[in-house]
RONU-373996 format. One record per residue: chain; z, x, y negated of N, C-alpha, C, O, CB in turn. Coordinates in pm, whole numbers, plus 50000, padded with zeros to 5 digits. Glycine has a CB too. Layout:
{martor A nzz Z nxx X nyy Y cazz Z caxx X cayy Y czz Z cxx X cyy Y ozz Z oxx X oyy Y cbzz Z cbxx X cbyy Y};
...
! end
This chain:
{martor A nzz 19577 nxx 23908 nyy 05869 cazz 19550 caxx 23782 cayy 05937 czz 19435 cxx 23803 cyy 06036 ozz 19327 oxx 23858 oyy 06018 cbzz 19517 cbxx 23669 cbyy 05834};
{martor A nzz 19487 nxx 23743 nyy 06148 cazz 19375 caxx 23791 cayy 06262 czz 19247 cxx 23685 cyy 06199 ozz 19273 oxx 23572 oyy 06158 cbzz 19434 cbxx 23749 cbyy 06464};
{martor A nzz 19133 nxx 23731 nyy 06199 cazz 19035 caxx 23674 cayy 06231 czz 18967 cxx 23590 cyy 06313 ozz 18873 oxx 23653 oyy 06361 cbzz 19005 cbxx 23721 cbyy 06230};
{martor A nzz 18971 nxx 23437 nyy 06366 cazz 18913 caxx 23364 cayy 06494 czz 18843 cxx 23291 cyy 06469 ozz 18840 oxx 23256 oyy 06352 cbzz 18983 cbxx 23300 cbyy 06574};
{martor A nzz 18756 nxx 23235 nyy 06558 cazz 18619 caxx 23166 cayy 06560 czz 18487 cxx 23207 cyy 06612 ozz 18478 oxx 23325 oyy 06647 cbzz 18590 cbxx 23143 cbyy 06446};
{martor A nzz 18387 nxx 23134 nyy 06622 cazz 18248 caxx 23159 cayy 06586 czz 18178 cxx 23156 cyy 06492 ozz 18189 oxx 23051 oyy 06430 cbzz 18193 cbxx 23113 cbyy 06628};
{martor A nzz 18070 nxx 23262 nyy 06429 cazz 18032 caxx 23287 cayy 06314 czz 17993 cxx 23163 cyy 06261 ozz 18021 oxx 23112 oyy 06152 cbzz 17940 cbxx 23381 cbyy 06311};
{martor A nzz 17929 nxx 23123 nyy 06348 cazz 17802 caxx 23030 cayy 06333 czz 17879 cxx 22901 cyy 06289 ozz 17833 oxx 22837 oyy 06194 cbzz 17700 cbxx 23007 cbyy 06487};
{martor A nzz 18014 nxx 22850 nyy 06363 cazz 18055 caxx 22766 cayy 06340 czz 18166 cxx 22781 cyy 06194 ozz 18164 oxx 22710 oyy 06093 cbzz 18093 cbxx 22730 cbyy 06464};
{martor A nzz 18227 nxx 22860 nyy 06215 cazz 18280 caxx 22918 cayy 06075 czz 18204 cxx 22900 cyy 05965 ozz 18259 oxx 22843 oyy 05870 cbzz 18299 cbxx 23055 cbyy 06074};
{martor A nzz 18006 nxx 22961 nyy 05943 cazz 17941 caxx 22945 cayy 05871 czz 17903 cxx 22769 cyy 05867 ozz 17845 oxx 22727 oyy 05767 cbzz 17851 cbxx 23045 cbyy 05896};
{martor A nzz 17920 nxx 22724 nyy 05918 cazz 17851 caxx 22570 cayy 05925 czz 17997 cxx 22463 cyy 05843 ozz 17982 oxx 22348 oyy 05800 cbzz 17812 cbxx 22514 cbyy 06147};
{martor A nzz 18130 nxx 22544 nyy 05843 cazz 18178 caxx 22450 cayy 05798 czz 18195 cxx 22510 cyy 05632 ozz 18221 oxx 22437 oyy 05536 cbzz 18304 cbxx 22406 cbyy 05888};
{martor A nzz 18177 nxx 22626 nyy 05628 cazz 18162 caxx 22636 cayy 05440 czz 18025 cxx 22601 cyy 05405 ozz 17990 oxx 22585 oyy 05288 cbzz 18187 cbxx 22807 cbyy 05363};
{martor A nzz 17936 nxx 22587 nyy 05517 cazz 17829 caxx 22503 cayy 05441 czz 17861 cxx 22378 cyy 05391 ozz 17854 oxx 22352 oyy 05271 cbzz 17721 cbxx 22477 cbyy 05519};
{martor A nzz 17899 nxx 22289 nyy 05486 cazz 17930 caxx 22163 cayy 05460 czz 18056 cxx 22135 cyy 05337 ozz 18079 oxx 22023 oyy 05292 cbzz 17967 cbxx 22109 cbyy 05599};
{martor A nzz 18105 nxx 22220 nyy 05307 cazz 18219 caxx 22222 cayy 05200 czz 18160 cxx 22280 cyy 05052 ozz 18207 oxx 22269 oyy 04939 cbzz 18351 cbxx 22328 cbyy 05258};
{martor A nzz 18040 nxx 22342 nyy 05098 cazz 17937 caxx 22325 cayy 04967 czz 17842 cxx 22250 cyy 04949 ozz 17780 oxx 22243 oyy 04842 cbzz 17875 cbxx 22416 cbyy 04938};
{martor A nzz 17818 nxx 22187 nyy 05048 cazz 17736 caxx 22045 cayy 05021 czz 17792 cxx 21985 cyy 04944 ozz 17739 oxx 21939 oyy 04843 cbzz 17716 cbxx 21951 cbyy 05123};
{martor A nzz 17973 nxx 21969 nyy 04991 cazz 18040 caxx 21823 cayy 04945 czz 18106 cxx 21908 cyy 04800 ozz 18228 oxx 21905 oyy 04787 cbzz 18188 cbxx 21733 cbyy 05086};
{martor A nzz 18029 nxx 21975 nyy 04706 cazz 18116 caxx 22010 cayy 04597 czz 18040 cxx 21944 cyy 04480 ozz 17918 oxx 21938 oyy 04464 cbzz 18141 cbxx 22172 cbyy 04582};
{martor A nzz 18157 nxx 21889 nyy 04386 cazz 18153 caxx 21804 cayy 04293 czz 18058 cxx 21848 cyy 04175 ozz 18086 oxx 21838 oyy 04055 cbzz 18284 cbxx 21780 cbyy 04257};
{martor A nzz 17948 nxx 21896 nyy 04225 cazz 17869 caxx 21918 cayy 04147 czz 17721 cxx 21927 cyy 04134 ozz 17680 oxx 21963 oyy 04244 cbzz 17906 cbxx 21987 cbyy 04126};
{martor A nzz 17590 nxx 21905 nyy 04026 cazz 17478 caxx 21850 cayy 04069 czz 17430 cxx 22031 cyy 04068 ozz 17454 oxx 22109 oyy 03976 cbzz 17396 cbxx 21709 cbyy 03960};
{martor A nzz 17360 nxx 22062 nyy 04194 cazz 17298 caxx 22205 cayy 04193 czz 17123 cxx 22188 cyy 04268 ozz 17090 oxx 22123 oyy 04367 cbzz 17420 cbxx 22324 cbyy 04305};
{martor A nzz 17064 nxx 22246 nyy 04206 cazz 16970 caxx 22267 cayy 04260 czz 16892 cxx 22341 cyy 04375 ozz 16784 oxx 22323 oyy 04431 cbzz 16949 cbxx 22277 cbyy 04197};
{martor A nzz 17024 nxx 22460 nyy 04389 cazz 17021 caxx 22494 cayy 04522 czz 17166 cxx 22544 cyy 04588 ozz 17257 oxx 22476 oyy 04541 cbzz 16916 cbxx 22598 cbyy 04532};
{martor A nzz 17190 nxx 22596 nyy 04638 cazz 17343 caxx 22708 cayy 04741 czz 17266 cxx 22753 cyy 04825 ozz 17206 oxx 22709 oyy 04923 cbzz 17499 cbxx 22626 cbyy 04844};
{martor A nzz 17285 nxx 22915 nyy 04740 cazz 17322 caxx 23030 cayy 04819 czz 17458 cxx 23096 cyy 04830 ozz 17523 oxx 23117 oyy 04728 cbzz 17246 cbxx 23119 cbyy 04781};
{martor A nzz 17499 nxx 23126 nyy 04939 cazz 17578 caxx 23233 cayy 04992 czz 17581 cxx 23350 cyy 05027 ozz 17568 oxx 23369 oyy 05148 cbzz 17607 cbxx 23216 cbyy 05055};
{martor A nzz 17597 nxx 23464 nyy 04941 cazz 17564 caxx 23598 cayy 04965 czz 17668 cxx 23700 cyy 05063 ozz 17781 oxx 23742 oyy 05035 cbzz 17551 cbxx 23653 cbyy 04825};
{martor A nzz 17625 nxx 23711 nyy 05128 cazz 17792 caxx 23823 cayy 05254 czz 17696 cxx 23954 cyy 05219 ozz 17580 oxx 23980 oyy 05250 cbzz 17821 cbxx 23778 cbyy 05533};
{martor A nzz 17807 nxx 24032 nyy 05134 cazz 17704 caxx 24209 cayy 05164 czz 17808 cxx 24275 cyy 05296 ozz 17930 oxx 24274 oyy 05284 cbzz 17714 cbxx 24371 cbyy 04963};
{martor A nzz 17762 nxx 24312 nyy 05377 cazz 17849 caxx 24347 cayy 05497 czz 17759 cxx 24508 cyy 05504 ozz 17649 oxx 24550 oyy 05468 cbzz 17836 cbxx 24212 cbyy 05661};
{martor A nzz 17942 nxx 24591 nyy 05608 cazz 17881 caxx 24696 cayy 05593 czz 17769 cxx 24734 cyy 05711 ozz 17718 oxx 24626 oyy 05741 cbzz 17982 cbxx 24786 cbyy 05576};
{martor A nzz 17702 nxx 24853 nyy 05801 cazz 17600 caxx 24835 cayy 05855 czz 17656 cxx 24782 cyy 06000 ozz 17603 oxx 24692 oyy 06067 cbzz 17513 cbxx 24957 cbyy 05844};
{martor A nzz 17764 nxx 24849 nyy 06033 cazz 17817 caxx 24820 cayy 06168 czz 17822 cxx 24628 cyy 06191 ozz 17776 oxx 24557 oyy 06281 cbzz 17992 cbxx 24904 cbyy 06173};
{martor A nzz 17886 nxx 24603 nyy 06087 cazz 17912 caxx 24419 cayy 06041 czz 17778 cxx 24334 cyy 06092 ozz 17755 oxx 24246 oyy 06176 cbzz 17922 cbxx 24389 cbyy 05830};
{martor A nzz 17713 nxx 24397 nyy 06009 cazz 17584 caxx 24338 cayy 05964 czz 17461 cxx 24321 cyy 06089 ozz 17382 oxx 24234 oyy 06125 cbzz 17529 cbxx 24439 cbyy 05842};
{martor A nzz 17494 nxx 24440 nyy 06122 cazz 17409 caxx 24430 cayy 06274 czz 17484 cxx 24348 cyy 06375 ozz 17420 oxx 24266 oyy 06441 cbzz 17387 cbxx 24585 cbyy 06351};
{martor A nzz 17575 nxx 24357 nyy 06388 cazz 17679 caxx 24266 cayy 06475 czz 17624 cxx 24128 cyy 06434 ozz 17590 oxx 24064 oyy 06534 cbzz 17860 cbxx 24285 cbyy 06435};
{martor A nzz 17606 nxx 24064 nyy 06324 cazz 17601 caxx 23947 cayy 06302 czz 17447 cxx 23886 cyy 06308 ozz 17421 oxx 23774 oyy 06352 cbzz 17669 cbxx 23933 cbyy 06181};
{martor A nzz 17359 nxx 23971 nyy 06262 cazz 17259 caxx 23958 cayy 06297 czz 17208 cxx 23980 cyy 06443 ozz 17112 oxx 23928 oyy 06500 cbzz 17213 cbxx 24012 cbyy 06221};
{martor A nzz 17246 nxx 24019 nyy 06462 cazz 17256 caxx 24005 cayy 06693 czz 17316 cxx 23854 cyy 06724 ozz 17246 oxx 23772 oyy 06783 cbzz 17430 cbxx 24158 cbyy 06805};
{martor A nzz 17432 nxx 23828 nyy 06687 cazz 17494 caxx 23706 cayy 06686 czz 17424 cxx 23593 cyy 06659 ozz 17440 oxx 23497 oyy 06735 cbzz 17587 cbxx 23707 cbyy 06609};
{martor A nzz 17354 nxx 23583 nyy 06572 cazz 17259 caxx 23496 cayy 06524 czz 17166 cxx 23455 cyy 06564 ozz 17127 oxx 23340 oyy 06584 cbzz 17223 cbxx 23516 cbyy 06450};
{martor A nzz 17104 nxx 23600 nyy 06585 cazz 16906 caxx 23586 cayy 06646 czz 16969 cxx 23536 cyy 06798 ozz 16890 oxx 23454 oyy 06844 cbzz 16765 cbxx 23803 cbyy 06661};
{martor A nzz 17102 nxx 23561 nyy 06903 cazz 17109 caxx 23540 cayy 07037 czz 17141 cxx 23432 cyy 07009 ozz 17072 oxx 23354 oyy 07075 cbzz 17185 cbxx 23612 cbyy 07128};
{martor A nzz 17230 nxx 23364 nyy 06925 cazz 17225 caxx 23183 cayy 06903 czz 17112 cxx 23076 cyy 06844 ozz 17059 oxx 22968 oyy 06871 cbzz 17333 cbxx 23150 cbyy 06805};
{martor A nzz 17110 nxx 23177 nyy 06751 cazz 16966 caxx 23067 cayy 06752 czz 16830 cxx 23099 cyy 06822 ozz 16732 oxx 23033 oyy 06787 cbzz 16913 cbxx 23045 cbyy 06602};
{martor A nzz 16822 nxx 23171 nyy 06894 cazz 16717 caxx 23186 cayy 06961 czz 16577 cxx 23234 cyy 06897 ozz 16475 oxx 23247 oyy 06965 cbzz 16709 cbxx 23075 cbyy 07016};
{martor A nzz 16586 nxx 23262 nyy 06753 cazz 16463 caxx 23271 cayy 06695 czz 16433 cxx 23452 cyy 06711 ozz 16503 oxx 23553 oyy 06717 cbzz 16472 cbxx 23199 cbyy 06525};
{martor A nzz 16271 nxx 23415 nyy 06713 cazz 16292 caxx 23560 cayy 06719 czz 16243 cxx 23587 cyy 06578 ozz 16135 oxx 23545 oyy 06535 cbzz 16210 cbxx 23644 cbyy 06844};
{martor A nzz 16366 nxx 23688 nyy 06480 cazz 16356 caxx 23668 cayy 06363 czz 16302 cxx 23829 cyy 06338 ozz 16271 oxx 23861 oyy 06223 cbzz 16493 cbxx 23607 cbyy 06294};
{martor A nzz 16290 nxx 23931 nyy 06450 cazz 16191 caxx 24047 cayy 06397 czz 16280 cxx 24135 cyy 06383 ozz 16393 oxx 24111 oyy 06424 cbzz 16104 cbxx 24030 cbyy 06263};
{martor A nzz 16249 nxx 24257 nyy 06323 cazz 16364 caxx 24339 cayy 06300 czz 16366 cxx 24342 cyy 06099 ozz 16284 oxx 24339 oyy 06008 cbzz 16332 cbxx 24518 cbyy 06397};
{martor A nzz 16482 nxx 24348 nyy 06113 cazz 16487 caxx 24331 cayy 05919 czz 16524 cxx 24491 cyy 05883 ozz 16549 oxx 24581 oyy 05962 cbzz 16654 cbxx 24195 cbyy 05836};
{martor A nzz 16520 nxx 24496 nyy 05711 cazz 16553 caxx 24607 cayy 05655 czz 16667 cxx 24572 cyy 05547 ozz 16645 oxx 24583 oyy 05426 cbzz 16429 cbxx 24673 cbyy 05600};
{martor A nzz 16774 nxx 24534 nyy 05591 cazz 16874 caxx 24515 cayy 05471 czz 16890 cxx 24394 cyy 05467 ozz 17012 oxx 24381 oyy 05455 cbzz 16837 cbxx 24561 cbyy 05335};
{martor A nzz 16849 nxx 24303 nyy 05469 cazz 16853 caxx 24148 cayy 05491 czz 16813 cxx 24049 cyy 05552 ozz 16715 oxx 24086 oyy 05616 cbzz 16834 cbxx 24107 cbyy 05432};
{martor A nzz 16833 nxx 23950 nyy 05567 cazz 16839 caxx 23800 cayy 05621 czz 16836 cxx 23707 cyy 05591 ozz 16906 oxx 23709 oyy 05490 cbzz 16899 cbxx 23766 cbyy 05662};
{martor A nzz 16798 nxx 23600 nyy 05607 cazz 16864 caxx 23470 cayy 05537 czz 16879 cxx 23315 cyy 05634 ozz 16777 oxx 23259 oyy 05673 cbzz 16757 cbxx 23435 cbyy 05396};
{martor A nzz 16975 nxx 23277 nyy 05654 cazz 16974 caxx 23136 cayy 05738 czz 16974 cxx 22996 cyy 05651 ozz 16946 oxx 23007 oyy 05532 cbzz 17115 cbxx 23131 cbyy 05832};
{martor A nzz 16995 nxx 22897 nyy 05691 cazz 16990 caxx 22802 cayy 05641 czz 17082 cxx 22708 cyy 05721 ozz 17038 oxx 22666 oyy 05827 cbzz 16867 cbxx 22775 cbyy 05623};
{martor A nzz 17199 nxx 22672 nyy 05683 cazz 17242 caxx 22579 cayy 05751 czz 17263 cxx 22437 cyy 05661 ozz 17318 oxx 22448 oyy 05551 cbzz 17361 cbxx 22633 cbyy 05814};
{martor A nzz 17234 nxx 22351 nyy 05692 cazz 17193 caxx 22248 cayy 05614 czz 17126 cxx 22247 cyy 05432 ozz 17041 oxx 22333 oyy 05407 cbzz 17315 cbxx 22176 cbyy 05629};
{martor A nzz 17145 nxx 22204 nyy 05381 cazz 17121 caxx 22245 cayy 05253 czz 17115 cxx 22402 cyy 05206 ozz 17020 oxx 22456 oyy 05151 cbzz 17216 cbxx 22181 cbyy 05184};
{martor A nzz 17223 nxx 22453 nyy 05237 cazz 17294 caxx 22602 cayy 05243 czz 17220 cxx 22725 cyy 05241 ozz 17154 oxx 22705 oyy 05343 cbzz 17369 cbxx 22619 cbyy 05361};
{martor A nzz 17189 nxx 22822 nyy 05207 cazz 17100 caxx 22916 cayy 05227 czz 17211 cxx 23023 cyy 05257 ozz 17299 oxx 23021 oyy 05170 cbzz 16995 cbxx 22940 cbyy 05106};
{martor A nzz 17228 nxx 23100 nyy 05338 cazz 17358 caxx 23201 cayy 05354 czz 17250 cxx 23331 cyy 05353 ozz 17166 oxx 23313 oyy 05441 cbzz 17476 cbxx 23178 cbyy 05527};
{martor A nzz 17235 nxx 23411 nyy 05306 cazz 17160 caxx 23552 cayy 05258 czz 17303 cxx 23631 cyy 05328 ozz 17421 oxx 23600 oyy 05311 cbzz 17120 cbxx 23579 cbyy 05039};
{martor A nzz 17245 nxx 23743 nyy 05411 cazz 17344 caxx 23852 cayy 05476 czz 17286 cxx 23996 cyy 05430 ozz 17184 oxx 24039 oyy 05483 cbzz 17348 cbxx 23840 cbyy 05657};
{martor A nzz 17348 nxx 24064 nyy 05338 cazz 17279 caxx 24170 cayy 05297 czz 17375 cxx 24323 cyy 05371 ozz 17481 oxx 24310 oyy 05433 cbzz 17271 cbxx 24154 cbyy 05111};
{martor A nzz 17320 nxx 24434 nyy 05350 cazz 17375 caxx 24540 cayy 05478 czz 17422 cxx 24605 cyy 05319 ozz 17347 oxx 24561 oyy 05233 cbzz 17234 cbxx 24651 cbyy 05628};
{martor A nzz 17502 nxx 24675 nyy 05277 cazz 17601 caxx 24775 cayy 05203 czz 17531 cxx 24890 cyy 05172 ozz 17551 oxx 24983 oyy 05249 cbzz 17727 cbxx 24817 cbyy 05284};
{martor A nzz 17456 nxx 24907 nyy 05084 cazz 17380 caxx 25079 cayy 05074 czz 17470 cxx 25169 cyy 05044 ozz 17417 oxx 25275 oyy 05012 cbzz 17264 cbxx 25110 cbyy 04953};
{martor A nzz 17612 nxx 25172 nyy 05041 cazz 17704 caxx 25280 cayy 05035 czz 17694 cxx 25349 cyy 05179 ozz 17763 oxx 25447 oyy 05206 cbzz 17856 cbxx 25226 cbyy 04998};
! end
């Protein structure tokens, strides 16, 4: 199945579909372990959309889209 969209928007609507889940939580996280090629891709994607300058990382990330915490971790294989 081809893959389409924007990350960002892709990520914003499984946020909102874990907001709306029938259950009382104290927090949501979302963990993606992606491999390094992935991972840098997305983290480029990110820091150029949201504009932040988020530094250079070592293995991880983390955003927040509404409630949502999405953690992007890089594959040590």
């Amino acid at each position: 199945m081809e893959k389409k969209g924007e990350i960002l928007n892709q990520l914003a609507i499984i946020s909102d579909l874990v907001e709306r889940l029938n259950l009382e939580s104290t927090t949501s996280t979302i963990t993606l372990t992606l491999n390094e090629v992935e991972f840098n891709r997305v983290y480029k994607i990110i820091k150029e959309k949201t504009k932040d300058n988020m530094g250079e990382v070592k293995g991880s990330f983390a955003i927040s889209i509404g409630d949502v915490d999405i953690l992007f971790n890089m594959n040590s294989v």
